[in-house]
Each structure stands twice: as structure tokens, then as C-alpha cells.
C-alpha positions as CSV (number, residue, x, y, z in Angstrom):
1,X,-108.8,-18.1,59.0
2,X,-108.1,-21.0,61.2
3,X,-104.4,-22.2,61.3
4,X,-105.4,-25.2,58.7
5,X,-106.3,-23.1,56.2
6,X,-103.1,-20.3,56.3
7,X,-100.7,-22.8,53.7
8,X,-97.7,-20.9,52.9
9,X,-95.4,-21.4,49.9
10,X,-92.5,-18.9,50.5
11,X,-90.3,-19.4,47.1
12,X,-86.7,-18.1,47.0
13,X,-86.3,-19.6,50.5
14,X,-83.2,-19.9,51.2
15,X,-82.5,-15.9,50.3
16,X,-82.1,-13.5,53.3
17,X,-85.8,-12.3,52.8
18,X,-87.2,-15.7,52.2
19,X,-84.9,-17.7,55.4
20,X,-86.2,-14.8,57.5
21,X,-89.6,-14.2,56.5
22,X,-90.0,-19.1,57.0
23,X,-88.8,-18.3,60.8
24,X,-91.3,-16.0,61.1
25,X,-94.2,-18.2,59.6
26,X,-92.7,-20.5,61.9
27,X,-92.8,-18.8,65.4
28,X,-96.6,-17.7,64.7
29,X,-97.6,-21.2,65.0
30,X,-100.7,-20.8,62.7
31,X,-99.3,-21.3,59.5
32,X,-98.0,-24.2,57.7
33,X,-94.7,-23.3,55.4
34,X,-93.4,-24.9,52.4
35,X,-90.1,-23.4,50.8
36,X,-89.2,-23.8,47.6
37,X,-85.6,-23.0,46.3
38,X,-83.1,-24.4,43.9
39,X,-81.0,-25.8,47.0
40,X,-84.0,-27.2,48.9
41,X,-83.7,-27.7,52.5
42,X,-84.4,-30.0,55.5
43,X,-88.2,-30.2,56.9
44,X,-88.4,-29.3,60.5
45,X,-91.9,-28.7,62.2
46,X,-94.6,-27.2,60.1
47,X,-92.1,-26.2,57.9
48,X,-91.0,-28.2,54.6
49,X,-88.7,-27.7,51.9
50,X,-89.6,-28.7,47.9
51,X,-86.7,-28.6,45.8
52,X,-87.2,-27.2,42.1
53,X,-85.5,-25.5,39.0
54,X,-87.8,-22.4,39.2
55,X,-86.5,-21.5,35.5
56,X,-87.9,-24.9,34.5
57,X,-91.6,-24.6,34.2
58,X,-92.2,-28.5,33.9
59,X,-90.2,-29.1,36.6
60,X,-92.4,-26.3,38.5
61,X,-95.6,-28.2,37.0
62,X,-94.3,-31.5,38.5
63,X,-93.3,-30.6,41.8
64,X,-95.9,-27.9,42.6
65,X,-98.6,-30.3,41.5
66,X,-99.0,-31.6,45.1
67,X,-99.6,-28.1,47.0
68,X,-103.0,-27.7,46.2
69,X,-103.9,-26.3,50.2
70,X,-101.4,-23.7,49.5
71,X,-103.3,-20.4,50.3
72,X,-101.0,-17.6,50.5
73,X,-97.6,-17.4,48.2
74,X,-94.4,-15.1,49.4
75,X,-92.5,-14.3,45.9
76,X,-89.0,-13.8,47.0
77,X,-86.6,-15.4,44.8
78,X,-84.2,-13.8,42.4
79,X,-81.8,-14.8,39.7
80,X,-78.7,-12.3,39.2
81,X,-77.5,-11.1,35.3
82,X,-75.0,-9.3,34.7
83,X,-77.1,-6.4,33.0
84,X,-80.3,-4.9,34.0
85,X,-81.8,-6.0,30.7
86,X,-80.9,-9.6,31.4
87,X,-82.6,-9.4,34.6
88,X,-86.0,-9.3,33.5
89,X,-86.7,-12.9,31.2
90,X,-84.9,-15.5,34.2
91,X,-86.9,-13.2,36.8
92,X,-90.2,-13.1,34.8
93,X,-89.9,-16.3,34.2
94,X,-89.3,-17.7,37.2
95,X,-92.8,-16.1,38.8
96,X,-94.8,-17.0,35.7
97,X,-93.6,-20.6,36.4
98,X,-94.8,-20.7,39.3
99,X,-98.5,-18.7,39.6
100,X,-99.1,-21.0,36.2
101,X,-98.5,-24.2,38.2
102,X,-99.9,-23.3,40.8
103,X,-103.2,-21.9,40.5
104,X,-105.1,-24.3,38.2
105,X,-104.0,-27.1,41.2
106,X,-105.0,-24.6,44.3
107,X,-108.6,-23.6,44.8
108,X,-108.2,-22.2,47.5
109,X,-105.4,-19.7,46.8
110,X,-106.5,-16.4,48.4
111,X,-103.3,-14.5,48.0
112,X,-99.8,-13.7,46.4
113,X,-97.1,-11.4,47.8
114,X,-94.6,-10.1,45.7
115,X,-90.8,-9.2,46.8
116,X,-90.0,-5.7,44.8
117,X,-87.7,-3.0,45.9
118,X,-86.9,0.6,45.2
119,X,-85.8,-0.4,41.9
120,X,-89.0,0.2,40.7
121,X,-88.2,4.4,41.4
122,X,-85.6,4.0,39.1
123,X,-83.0,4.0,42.6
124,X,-80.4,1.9,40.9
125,X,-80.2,4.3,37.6
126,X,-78.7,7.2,39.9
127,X,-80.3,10.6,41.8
128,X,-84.0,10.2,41.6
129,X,-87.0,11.8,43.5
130,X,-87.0,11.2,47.0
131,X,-88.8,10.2,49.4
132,X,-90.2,7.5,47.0
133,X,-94.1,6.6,46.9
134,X,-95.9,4.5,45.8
135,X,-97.9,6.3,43.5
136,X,-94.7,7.1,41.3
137,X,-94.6,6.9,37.7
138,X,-92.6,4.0,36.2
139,X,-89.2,4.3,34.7
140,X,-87.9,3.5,31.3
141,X,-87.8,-0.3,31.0
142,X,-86.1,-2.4,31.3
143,X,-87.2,-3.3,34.7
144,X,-88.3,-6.9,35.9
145,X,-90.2,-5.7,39.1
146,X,-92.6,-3.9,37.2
147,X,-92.9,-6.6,34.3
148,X,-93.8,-8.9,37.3
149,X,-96.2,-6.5,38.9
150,X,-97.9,-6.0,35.9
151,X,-97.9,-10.0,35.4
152,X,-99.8,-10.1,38.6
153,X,-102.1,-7.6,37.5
154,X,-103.3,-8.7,34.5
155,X,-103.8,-12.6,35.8
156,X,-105.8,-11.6,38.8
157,X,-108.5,-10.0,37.3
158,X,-111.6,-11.6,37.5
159,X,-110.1,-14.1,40.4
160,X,-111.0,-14.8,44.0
161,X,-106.8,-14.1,45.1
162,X,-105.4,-10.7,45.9
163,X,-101.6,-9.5,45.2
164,X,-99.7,-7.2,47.2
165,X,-96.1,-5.5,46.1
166,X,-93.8,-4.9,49.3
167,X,-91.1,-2.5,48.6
168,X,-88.2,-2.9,50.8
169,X,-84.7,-1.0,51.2
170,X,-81.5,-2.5,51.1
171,X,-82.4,-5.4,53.5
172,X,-80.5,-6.4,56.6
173,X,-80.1,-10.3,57.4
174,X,-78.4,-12.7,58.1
175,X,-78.2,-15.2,54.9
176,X,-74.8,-17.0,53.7
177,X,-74.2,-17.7,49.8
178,X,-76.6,-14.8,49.2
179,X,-75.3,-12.1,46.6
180,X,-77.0,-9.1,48.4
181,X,-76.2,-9.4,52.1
182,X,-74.3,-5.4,53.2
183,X,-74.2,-7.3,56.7
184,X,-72.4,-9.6,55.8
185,X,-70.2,-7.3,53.6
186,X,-69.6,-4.9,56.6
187,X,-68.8,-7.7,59.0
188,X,-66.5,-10.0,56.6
189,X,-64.8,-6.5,55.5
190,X,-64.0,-5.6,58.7
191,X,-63.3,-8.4,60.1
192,X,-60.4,-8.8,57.4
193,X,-59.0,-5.6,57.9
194,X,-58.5,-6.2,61.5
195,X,-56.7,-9.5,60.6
196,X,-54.6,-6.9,58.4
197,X,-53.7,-4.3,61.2
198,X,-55.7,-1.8,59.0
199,X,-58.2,0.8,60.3
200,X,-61.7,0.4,58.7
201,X,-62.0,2.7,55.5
202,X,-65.2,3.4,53.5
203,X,-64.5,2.3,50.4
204,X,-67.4,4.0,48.6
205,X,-67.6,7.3,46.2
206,X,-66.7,10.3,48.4
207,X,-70.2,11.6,48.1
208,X,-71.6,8.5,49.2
209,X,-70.4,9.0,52.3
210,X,-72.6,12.1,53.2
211,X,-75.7,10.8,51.0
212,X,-79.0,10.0,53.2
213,X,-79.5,6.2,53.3
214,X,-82.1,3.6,55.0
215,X,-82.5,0.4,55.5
216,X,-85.2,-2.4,56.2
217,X,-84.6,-4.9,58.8
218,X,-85.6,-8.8,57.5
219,X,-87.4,-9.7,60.7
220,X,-89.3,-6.3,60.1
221,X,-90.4,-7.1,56.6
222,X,-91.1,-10.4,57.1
223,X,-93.7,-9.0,59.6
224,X,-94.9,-6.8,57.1
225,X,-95.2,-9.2,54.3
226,X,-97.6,-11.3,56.1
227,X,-99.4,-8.2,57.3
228,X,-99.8,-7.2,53.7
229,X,-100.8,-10.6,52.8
230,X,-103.4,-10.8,55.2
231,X,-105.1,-7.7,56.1
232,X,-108.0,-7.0,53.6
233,X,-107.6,-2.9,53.1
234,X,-104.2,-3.8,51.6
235,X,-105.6,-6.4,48.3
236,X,-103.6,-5.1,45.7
237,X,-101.7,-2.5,46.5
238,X,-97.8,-1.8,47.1
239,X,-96.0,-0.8,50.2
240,X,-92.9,0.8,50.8
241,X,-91.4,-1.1,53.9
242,X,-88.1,0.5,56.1
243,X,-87.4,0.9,59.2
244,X,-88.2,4.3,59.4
245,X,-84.8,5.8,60.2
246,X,-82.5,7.7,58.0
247,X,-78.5,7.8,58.3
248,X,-75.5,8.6,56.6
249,X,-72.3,6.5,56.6
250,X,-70.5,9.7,57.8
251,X,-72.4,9.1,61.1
252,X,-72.5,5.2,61.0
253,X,-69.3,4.1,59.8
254,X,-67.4,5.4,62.9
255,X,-69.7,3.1,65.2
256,X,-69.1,0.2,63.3
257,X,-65.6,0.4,63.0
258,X,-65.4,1.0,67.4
259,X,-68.1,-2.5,67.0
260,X,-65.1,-4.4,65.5
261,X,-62.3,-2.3,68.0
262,X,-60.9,-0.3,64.8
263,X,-60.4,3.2,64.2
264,X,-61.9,4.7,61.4
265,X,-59.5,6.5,58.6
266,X,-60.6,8.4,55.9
267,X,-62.4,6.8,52.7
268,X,-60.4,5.5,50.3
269,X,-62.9,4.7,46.8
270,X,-61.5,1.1,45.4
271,X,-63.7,-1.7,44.1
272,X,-64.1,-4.2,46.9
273,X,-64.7,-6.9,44.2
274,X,-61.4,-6.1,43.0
275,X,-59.6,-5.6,46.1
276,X,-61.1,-8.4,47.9
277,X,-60.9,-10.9,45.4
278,X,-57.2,-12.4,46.7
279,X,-58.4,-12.5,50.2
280,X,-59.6,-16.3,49.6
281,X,-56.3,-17.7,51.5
282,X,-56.4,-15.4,54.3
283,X,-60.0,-16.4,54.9
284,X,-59.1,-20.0,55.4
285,X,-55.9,-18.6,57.9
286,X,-58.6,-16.8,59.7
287,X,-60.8,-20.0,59.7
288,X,-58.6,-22.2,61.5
289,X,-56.8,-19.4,63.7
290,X,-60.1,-18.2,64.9
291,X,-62.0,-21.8,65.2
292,X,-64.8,-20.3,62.7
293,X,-67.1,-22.3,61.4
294,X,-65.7,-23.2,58.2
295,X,-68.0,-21.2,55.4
296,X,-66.1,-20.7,52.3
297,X,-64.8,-17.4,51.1
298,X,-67.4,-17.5,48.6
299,X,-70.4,-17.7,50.4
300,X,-69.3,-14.9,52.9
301,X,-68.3,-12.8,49.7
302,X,-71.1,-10.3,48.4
303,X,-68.2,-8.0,47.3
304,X,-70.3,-6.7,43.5
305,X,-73.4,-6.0,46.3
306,X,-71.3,-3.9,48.3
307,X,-69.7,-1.5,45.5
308,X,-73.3,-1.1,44.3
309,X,-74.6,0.1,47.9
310,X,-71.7,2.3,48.6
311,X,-71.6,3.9,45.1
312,X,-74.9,5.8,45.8
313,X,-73.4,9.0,45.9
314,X,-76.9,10.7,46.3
315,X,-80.3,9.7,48.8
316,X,-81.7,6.5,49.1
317,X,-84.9,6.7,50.6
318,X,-89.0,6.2,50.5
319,X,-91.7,7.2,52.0
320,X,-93.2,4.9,54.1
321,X,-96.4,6.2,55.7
322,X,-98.5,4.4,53.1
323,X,-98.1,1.1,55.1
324,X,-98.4,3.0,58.7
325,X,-102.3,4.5,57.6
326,X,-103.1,1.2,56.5
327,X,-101.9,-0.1,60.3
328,X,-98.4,-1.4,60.0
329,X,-97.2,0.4,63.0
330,X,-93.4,-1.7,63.6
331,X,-89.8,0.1,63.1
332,X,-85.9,-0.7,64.0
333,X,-83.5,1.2,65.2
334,X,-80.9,0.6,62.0
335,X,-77.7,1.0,64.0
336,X,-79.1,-1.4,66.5
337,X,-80.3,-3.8,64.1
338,X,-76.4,-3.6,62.6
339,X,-74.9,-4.5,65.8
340,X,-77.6,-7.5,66.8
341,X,-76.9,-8.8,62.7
342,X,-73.1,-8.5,64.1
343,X,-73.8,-10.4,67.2
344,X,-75.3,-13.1,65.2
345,X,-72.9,-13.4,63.0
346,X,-70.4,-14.0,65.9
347,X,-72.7,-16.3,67.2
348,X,-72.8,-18.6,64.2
349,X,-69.0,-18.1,64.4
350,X,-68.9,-16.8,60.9
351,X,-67.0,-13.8,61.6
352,X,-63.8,-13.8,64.6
């Protein structure tokens, strides 16, 4: 393909997954990137932003009507419920919006990626078989990520476009106002209890401490996804993506807390949506004693995100040689990848 053709319309753009996977795009120099997102953005480069009510499909029709080069769509968005079964008609919809407005206005569509994650194993339910692959049998519904695999299914056949399902671990980024973000959990969580004298504690279920774990880098996946979306042996298919280490908080947790210059003390299960919740003012005393750069408690918060993580009291893994036979060759070192997510965040003068 030359770089005129390669149009990308990354939706859920300003998510960890989606900001990540637009830089990216960006520093290849052979695509050009439209976002789409409820917030929109500002255009830089080959990069432009489209605001749009993804839950709205005229508004979809309307503003998606003038992308007809697009050749290649990144699926990353995601609305949040309050129960799983609530997840699945906003999220459905959401993607059904926009292949239906997009296709009949984009000839020349060759591909569309689809964000999942190991909530299609059934993960978030409780112990289930690990390593995950890919070739596992569903779960009992309700679960949106197969609904909109099996979406994408159904309206390929017969068409001249692919699909491809990437299946991520918890995902490490840097992304503010984003509800699932255990960076930015870890950094804002320590960063309070320092303020507080405390040492750093894990918070989770005592078995969650011991539990094998992994995680997926964003840089990495966004490397993947467009691999995926590009590389012909992988047309319809799913991949498992992480960074192809495994760790337990037992091991980790002690690191981080000597990152931040705090001692680690023994766990101590409490809510941190509960806990934290009051911490609002002392955010804003940490803002203007430290010279920070002035987010709001809220969008650092991803409190709900961080009792789900630690609450896994048994392994979280999959297996991800699927994605290495088919030539994805990349990893991270996840402890490293902590630290640099750290550094950046210190950078941006988010955290002291």
C-alpha cells in the first residue's frame, strides 16, 4: 500500500489504547489518522480529530459521511455500566453505528480492528483456565466483546474487508479521565500516601497478592494492532497480545513502593473507591504545594478500576504464542514499562 491509501479512523481516541495506538500511526509517517471520540481533539499533522456521539447513529451517519478514503478502522472505544449486562447494548451499539455509516460511504475499506480483552475467557467472572487461547470456548452471556465479534463476523461475509480481534491484558498507558488506567492508580495511590507519611500497602484480597498476573504495554499493542491490521495471514482471526512476562504483586509491589521512596507494609484489603473518595482536597493541597499541573482529582481517579485489578485473587494470564507464529515477535519488560509510565507521569507533572 502506498502511504495515500493507509486512512486510519482510530474511534475511542482519546482512551489510553486509542491516544497511544494515534502516536503511533503518527510516528510511522505512512498513514493518515482521523480520531473519533465524544471529546474530539485538536488536528496536528496527519492526524485529525472528528467529534461524534458514537451512541447516536445519525449523528455517526452525518459526521462519518465525509471519510470515504478511510481504509483501515481501529475499534477502541468503550462506554462503562454499572453491570455486565448493561455493558453490551451502549457497546454494541456504539460499533454497529459506526461500521453502518461507514461502509456504504468507503469503498475502499480493506480492514477493521477490533479492541477485546480477556473478558472474552470469562477473566472477569473469577478463576478460569489459564493460559487463555484463542481457540477457547465462549462463556455464558452476557458479554459485549463476543456480541461485537460476532457482529463483525456476520457483516463481513461476502465483503472485500477483513476483521481482526486483539486481545490485550490489563493495559499500561498513560491516559487522564480514563476509567481503566492501574498506572495511574499505582502512581496517584502512592503518591498520596507519601503525602500522608504512610508506607505503601496493597490494598487487594490477600490472595491477590500471590496470584500470577501480566500486563500489555499500550506502545506494544498499538504495534500489534496495526500489525494485525495489515499483515494478510492474520484476516480474521484474534490475538492474544502481552508483553510476555508474568509477575506477582508479592514480587512487584516492593519495587514500586522503593520507585516512590516508601517502604512497603503488609496488605491491608479496603476498597480504594471508598477510601479514596475524600482525598479530593488533599489533591488540590498537593497541586499547588508541588507546582503540578492542575488535573482534577477526578480525572487522575480510576479508584472502581483498581479494586477490580487487585481483587483477582487467582491467575490472570494468556497464551500469547498465537501472535508470535504468525510474526509478531515485540515484548516489554512489565516492571520497566511501570517505572518509564512513572517517569512520564512525573514528566507531565501529574504526579509530585
Amino acid at each position: 500500500m502506498n502511504a495515500q491509501d493507509k486512512v486510519a479512523l482510530v474511534v475511542g481516541a482519546q482512551g489510553v489504547i486509542g491516544k497511544n495506538l494515534i502516536e503511533h500511526m503518527a510516528s510511522l509517517g505512512d498513514w493518515e489518522v482521523i480520531g473519533l471520540s465524544r471529546r474530539g481533539g485538536e488536528s496536528a499533522g496527519r492526524v485529525r480529530h472528528v467529534k461524534v456521539d458514537l451512541l447516536d447513529a445519525e449523528d455517526c451517519r452525518v459526521k462519518l459521511a465525509e471519510l470515504g478514503r478511510v481504509t483501515h478502522v481501529f475499534y477502541a472505544a468503550y462506554q462503562d455500566r454499572p453491570t455486565w449486562a448493561e455493558l453490551v447494548a451502549p457497546n454494541l451499539a456504539m460499533l454497529v453505528n459506526v461500521v453502518e455509516a461507514l461502509e456504504p460511504v468507503a469503498p475502499g475499506l480493506r480492514h477493521v480492528s477490533l479492541m477485546q480483552g480477556y473478558k472474552v475467557y470469562g477473566a472477569h467472572l473469577g478463576p478460569f483456565k489459564t493460559p487463555a487461547r484463542e481457540t477457547d470456548p465462549e462463556h455464558m452471556p452476557p458479554e459485549f466483546n463476543v456480541d461485537q465479534q460476532r457482529f463483525l463476523e456476520q457483516r463481513q461475509r461476502g465483503k472485500a474487508w477483513t476483521w481482526s480481534a486483539i486481545r490485550p491484558s490489563v493495559v499500561g498507558g498513560v491516559a487522564l479521565g480514563n476509567p481503566m488506567n492501574l498506572a495511574l492508580v499505582l502512581a496517584v495511590y502512592a503518591s498520596i500516601s507519601k503525602e500522608l507519611g504512610l508506607p505503601l500497602r496493597f490494598p487487594g484480597k490477600p490472595g491477590a497478592y500471590h496470584a500470577l498476573l501480566e500486563m500489555t504495554d499500550a506502545g506494544l499493542l498499538a504495534k500489534a494492532t496495526v500489525w494485525a491490521a495489515t499483515e494478510p495471514r492474520c484476516a480474521n482471526q484474534a490475538f492474544n497480545i502481552n508483553n510476555g512476562d508474568l509477575f506477582r504483586w508479592s514480587e512487584l509491589w516492593p519495587s514500586i513502593a522503593r520507585y516512590f521512596g516508601l517502604e512497603a507494609a503488609p496488605g491491608l484489603p479496603m476498597s480504594l473507591d471508598v477510601v479514596m473518595a475524600d482525598k479530593g482536597p488533599l489533591w488540590d493541597a498537593m497541586t499547588a504545594k508541588h507546582g503540578l499541573a492542575g488535573h482534577s482529582y477526578q480525572d487522575v481517579s480510576s479508584w472502581r478500576f483498581g479494586d477490580f485489578v487487585f481483587s483477582w485473587d487467582y491467575d490472570m494470564f494468556a497464551d500469547g504464542t498465537k501472535a508470535r507464529r504468525f510474526g509478531f515477535h515485540e515484548f516489554v519488560d512489565t516492571q520497566a514499562m511501570f517505572f518509564r509510565l512513572f517517569d512520564e507521569l512525573r514528566r507531565m507533572k501529574v504526579i509530585p
